[in-house]
N, C-alpha and C positions, 0 to 999 in steps of 0.2 A: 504494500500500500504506500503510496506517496500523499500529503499534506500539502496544502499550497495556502500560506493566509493569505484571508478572503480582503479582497478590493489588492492584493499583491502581482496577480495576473487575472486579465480577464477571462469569463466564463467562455468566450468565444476562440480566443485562444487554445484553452484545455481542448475543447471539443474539436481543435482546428489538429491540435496537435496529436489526438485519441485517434481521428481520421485517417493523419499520415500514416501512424505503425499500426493500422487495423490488419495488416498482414502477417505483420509480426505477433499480436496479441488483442486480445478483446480487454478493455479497458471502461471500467465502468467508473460513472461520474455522478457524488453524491455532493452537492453544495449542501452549506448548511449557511450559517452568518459568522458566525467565527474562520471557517475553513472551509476547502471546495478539498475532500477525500476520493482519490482514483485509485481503483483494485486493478490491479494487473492480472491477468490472466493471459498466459504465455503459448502462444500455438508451440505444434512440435518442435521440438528440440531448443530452441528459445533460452537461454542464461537470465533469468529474471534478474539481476542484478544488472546487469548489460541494458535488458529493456528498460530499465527503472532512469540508468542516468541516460540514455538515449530518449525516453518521454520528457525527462526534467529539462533538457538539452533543447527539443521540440517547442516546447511550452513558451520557453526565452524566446527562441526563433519567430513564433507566429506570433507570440506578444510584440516585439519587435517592430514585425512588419505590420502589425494593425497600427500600431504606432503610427509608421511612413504612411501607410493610406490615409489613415485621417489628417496630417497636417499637409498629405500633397493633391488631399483633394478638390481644393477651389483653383490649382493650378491645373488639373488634369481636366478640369471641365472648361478650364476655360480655352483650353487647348482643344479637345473635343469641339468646345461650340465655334470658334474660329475656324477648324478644319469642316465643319459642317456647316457655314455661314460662306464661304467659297462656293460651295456645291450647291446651295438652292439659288443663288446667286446667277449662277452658270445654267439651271436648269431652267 
């Protein structure tokens, strides 16, 4: 079982990151308010110590990157809406 304190990564992350190694193990996600608790459960052959800091590892990474989306999002739209402001433009 790994612990993660609650509001320390998001919920969207954990689940982003249970997603990635869902081939490697079933990982179940129990939030509470204190803490969000994930049970590892290891497909075959699987080193559950291996998967545990490979999900901890996971967790950082999609936390991360939700990170970069949400502060590069009024730039990507605005990028989108200029490349799409061309084209009706042209149509």
């Amino acid at each position: 079982m790994v612990a993660f304190a609650a509001g320390l990564y998001s919920l969207e992350a954990i689940k982003r990151a249970a997603y990635a190694l869902m081939a490697r193990a079933t990982i179940s996600i129990d939030p509470s308010d204190a803490e969000v608790r994930c049970t590892i459960e290891p497909a075959s052959g699987e080193d559950v110590a291996q998967l545990v800091r490979d999900f901890q590892r996971e967790v950082l990474d999609q936390d991360l990157r939700l990170d970069v989306e949400a502060k590069t999002e009024p730039l990507r739209n605005m990028i989108l809406g200029l490349a799409f402001s061309h084209l009706s433009q042209n149509g």
